[in-house]
N, C-alpha and C positions, 0 to 999 in steps of 0.2 A: 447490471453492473454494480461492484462495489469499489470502495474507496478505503485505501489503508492511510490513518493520518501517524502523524511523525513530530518529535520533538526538535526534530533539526531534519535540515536539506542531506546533509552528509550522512545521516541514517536512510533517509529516502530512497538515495540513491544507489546506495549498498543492497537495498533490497530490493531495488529492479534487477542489478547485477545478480546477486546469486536467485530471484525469480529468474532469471531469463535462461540462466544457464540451466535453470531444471526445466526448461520447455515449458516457462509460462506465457502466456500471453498477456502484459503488461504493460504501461505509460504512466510516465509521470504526467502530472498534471496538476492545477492552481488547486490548493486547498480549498473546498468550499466554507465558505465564511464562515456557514452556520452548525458547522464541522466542528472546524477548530478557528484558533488564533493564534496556538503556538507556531506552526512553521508553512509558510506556505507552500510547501509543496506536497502533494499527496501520490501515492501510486494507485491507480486506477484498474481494477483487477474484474478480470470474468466473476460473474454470481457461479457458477458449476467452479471452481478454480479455487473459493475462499479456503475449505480443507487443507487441500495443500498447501494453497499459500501459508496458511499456519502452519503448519508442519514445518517449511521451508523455513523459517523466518525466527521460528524456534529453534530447530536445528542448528541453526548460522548463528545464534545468540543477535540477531536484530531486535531490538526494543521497537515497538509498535505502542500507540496509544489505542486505537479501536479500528475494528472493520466495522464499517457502516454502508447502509444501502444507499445509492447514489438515486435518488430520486431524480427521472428524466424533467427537464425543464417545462 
């Protein structure tokens, strides 16, 4: 899994919306700490899926800060 982090909730959430509508598989989810600290909220995205989702997220003019690998617990 990876994690897309966000400057705000309301970008976040924009971009599960138009991810979902291109048939991704996506969740929001609690920013991991060691992430960010700007916005709590992140979208939690397939590792096979990162491509796209960048395509996706650039095409929709979504501002993202990074994809990061979500290291399992």
């Amino acid at each position: 899994m990876h994690v897309v982090t966000f400057y705000s909730t309301s970008v976040a959430m924009r971009a599960e919306k138009v991810s979902k509508a291109a048939g991704c598989t996506v969740k929001l989810i609690p920013t991991p700490r060691h992430l960010s600290a700007d916005c709590g909220t992140a979208l939690r995205i397939e590792s096979q899926d990162v491509e796209k989702i960048t395509k996706i997220l650039t095409d929709s003019k979504v501002c993202y800060v990074e994809i990061a690998l979500l290291e399992p617990a």
